[in-house]
KOLNUKE-896538 format. One record per residue (C-alpha): x, y negated, z negated; residue number from 0. Coordinates in Angstrom, 2 decimals. Layout:
% KOLNUKE-896538
+---------+---------+---------+-----+
!       x !       y !       z !   i !
+---------+---------+---------+-----+
!       X !       Y !       Z ! NUM !
...
+---------+---------+---------+-----+
//
This chain:
% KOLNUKE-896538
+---------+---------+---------+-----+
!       x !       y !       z !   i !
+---------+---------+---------+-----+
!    0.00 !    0.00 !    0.00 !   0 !
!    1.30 !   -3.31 !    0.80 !   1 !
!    1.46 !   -6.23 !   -1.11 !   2 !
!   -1.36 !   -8.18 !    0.54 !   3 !
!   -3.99 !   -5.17 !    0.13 !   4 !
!   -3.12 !   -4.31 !   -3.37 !   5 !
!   -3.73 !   -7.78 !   -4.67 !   6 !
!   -6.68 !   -7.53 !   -2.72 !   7 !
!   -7.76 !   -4.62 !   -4.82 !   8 !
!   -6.79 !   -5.93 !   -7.81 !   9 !
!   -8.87 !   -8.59 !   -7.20 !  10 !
!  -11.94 !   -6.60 !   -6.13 !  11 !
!  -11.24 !   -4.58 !   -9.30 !  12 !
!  -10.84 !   -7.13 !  -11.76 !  13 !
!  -13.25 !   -7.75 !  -14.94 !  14 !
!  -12.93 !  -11.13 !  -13.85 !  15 !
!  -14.82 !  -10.93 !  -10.45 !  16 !
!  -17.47 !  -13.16 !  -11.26 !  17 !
!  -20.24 !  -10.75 !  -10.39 !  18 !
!  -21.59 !   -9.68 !  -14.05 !  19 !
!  -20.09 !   -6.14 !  -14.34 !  20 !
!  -19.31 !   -6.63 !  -17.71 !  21 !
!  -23.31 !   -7.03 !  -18.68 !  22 !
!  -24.13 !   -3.33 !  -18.24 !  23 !
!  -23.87 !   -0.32 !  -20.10 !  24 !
!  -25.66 !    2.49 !  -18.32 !  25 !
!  -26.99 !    4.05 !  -20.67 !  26 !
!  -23.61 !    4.14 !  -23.30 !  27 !
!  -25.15 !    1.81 !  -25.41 !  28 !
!  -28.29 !    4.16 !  -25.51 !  29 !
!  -26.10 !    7.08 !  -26.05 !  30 !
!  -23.96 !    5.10 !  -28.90 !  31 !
!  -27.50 !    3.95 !  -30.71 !  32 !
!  -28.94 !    7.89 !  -30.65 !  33 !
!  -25.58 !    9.04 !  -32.14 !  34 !
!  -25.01 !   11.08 !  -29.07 !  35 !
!  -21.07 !    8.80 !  -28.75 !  36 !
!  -19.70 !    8.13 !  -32.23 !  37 !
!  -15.66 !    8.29 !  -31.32 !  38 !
!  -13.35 !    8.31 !  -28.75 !  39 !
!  -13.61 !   12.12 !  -28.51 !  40 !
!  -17.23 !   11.97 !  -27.78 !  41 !
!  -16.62 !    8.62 !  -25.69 !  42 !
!  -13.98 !   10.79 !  -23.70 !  43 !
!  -16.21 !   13.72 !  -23.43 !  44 !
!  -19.25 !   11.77 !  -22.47 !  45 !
!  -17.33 !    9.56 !  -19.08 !  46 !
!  -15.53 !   12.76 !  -18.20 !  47 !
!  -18.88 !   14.12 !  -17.68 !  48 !
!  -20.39 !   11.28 !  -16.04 !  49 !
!  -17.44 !   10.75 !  -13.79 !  50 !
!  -16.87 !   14.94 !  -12.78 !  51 !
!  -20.67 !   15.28 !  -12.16 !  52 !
!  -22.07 !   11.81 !  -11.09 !  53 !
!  -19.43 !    9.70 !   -9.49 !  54 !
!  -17.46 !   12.29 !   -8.15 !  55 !
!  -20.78 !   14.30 !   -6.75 !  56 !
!  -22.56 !   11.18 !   -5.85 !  57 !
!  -21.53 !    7.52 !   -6.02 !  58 !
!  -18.21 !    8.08 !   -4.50 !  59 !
!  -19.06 !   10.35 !   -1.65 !  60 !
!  -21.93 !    7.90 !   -0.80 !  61 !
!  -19.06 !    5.31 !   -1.23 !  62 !
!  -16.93 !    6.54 !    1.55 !  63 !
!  -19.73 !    7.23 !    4.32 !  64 !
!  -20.71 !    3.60 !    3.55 !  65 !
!  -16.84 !    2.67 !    4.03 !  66 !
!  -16.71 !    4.71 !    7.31 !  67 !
!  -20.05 !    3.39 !    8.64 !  68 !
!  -18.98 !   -0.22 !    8.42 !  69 !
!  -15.36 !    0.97 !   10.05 !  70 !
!  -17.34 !    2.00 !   13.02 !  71 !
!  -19.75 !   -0.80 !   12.66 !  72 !
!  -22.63 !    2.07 !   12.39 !  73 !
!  -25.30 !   -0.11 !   10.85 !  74 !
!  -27.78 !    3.05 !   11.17 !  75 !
!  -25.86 !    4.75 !    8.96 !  76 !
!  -24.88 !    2.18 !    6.57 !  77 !
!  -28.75 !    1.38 !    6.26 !  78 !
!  -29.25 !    5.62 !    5.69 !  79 !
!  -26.83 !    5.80 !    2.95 !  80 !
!  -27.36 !    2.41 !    1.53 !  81 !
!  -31.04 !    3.46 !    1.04 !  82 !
!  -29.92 !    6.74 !   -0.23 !  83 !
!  -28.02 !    5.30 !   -3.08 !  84 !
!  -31.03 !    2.97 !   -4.18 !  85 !
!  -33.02 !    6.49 !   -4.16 !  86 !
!  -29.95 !    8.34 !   -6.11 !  87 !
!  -30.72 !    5.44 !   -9.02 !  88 !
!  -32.78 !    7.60 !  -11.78 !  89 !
!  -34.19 !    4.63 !  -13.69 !  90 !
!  -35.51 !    1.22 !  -13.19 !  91 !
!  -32.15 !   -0.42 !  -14.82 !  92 !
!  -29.47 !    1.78 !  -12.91 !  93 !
!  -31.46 !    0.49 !   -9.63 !  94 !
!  -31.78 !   -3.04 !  -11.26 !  95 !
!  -28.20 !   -3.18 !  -11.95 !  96 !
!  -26.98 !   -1.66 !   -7.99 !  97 !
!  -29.29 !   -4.71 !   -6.96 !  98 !
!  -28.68 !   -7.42 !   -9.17 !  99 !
!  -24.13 !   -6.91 !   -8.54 ! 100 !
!  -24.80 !   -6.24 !   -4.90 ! 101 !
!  -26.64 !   -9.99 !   -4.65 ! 102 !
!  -23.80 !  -10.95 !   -6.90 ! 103 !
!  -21.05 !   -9.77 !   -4.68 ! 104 !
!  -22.90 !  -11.46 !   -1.70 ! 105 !
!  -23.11 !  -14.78 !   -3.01 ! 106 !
!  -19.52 !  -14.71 !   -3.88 ! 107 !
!  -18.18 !  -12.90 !   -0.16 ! 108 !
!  -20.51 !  -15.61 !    1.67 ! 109 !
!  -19.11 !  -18.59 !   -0.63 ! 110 !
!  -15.78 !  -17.42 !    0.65 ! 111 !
!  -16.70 !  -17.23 !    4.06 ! 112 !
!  -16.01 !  -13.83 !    4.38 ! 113 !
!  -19.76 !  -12.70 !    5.03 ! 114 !
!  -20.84 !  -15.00 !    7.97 ! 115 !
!  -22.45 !  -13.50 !   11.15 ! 116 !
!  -22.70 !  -10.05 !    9.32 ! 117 !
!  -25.51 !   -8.20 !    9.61 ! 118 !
!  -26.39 !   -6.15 !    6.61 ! 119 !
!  -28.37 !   -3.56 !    5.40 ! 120 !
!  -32.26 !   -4.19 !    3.75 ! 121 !
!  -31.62 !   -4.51 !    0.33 ! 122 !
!  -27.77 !   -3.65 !   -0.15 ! 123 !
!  -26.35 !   -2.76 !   -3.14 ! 124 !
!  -22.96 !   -3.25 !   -5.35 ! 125 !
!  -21.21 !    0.00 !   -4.00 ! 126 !
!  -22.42 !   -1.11 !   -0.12 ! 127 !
!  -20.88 !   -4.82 !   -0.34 ! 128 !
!  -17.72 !   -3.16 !   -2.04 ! 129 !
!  -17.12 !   -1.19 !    0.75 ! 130 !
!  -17.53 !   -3.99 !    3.04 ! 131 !
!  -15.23 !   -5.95 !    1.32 ! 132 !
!  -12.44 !   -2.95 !    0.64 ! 133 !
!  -12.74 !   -2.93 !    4.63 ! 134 !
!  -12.34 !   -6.35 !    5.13 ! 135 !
!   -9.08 !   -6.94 !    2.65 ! 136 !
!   -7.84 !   -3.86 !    4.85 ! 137 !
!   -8.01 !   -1.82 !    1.52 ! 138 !
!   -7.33 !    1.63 !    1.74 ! 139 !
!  -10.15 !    3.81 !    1.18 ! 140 !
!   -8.85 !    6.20 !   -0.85 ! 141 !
!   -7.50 !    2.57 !   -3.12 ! 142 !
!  -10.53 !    1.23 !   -2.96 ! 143 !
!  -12.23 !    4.39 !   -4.28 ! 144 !
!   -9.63 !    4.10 !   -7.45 ! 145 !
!  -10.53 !    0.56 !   -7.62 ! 146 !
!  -13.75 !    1.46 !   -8.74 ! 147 !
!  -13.35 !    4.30 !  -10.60 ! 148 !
!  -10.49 !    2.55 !  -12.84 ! 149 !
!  -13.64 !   -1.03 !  -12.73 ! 150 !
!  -15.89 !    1.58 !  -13.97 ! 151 !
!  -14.28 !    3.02 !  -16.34 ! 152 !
!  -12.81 !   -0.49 !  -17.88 ! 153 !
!  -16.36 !   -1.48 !  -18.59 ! 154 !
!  -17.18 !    1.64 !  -20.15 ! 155 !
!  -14.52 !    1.28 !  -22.41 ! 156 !
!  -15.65 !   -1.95 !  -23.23 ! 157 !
!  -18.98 !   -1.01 !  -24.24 ! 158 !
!  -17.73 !    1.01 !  -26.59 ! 159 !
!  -15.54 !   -0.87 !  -28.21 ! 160 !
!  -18.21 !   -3.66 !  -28.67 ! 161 !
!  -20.83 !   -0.83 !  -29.77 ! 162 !
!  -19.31 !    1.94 !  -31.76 ! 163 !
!  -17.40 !    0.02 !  -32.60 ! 164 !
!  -13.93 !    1.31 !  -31.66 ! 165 !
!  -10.60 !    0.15 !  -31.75 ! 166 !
!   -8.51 !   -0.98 !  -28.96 ! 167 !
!   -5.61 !    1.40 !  -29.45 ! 168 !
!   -8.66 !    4.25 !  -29.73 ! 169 !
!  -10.10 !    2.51 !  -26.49 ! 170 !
!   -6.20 !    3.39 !  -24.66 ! 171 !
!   -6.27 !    6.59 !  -26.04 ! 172 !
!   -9.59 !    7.65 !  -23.88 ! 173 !
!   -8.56 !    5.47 !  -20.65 ! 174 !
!   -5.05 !    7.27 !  -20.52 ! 175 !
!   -6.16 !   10.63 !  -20.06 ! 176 !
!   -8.58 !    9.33 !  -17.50 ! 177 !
!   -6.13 !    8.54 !  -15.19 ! 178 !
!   -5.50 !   12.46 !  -13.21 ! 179 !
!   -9.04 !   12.62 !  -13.97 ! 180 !
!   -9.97 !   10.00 !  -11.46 ! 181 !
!   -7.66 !   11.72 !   -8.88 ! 182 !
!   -9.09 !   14.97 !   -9.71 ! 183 !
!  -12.69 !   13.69 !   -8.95 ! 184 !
!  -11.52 !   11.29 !   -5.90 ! 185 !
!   -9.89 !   14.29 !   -4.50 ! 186 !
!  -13.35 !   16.30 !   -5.07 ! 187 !
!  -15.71 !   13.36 !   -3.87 ! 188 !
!  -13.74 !   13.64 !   -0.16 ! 189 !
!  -15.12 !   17.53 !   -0.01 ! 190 !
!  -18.57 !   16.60 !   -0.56 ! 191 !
!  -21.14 !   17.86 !    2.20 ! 192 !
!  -24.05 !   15.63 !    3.08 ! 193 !
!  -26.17 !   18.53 !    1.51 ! 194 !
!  -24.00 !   18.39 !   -1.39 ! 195 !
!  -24.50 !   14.90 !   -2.44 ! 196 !
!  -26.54 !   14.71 !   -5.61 ! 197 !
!  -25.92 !   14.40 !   -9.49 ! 198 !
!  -26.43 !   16.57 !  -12.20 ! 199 !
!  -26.67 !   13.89 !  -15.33 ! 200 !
!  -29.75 !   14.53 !  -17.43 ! 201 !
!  -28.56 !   12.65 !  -20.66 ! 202 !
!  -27.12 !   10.29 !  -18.49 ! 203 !
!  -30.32 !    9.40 !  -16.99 ! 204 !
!  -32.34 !    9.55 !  -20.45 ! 205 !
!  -29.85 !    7.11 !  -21.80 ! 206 !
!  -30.52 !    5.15 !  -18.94 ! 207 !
!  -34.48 !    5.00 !  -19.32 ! 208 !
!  -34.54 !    4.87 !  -23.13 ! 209 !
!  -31.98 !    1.87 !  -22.82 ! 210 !
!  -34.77 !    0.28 !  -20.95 ! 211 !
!  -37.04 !   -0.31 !  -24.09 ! 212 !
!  -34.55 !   -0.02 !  -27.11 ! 213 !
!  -35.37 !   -2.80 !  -29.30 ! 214 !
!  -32.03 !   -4.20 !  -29.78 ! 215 !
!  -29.12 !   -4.16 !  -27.34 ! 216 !
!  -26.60 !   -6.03 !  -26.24 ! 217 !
!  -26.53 !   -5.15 !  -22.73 ! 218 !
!  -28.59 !   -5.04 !  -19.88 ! 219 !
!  -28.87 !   -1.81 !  -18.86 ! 220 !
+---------+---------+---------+-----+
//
């Protein structure tokens, strides 16, 4: 990776990208509140399951047909897929928050004039501008899938140190061990059929939908 595209990353990556990453939880703080994370071992157990059987089955195989698509400029594809990742959402705030960082993303690409003339697809969503952006900063895909795995995972992190609460040498103790994890489950996203795609997070998704009406949270989804 050159210079140029991994400052690009960095800067797609970053907490800092004023897009509002940093205001969800999905479902953690849920699973923090029902005692289901109470320590880093459970914190480590419960992302390693989220990233081995959601991102890795789903989000990141979705990721790189949506890269591809917008390499060949195959907008009937990118609006298939995009559409297929607003159906893979399984509960009003996991689809709320793919919405609500997509527009986010959008505002920012087309204040930097990096989104004129560009057609895109009904309703896209966070992981549809990223790719579009990973492709325009001539971002790797491969990189670009690490740059949101490791964006991911950050914020994750965060919400548990903010919610357990946990400490931040705790906090480096979990995102350490994460790292061959994230190759492990890039290198298992590329193998995904189309007939494979799918996740297989039950908690994860009752998290998600209690989240929606627990009385006191500090997050938004």
């Amino acid at each position: 990776m050159n210079a140029k595209s991994l400052l690009s990353l960095l800067y797609l990556s970053s907490p800092a990208l004023p897009i509002g990453a940093f205001a969800y939880s999905q479902g953690l703080e849920s699973a923090i509140e029902m005692e289901w994370v109470k320590d880093g071992d459970d914190l480590a157990e419960w992302l390693s399951g989220v990233l081995s059987n959601g991102l890795a089955q789903q989000d990141l195989p979705l990721f790189y047909r949506m890269y591809s698509a917008w390499d060949k400029g195959d907008l009937e594809s990118l609006n298939r897929w995009n559409q297929h990742f607003r159906a893979s959402r399984e509960s009003a705030e996991l689809l709320l928050e793919d919405e609500q960082l997509g527009r986010s993303l959008k505002r920012l690409l087309i204040s930097l004039d990096i989104l004129d003339q560009v057609q895109l697809p009904e309703n896209a969503g966070f992981f549809t501008l990223f790719a579009f952006a990973a492709k325009h900063f001539s971002i790797d895909t491969d990189e670009a899938a690490l740059g949101l795995c490791w964006s991911w995972l950050e914020n994750q992190v965060t919400v548990a140190c903010k919610a357990i609460p946990l400490g931040q040498t705790a906090a480096q103790k979990v995102m350490l061990p994460m790292m061959e994890k994230i190759e492990r489950a890039i290198a298992h996203a590329k193998l995904v059929s189309d007939s494979e795609i799918g996740a297989t997070l039950p908690g994860f998704a009752i998290a998600s939908a209690i989240h929606e009406t627990q009385y006191s949270r500090l997050f938004r989804s």
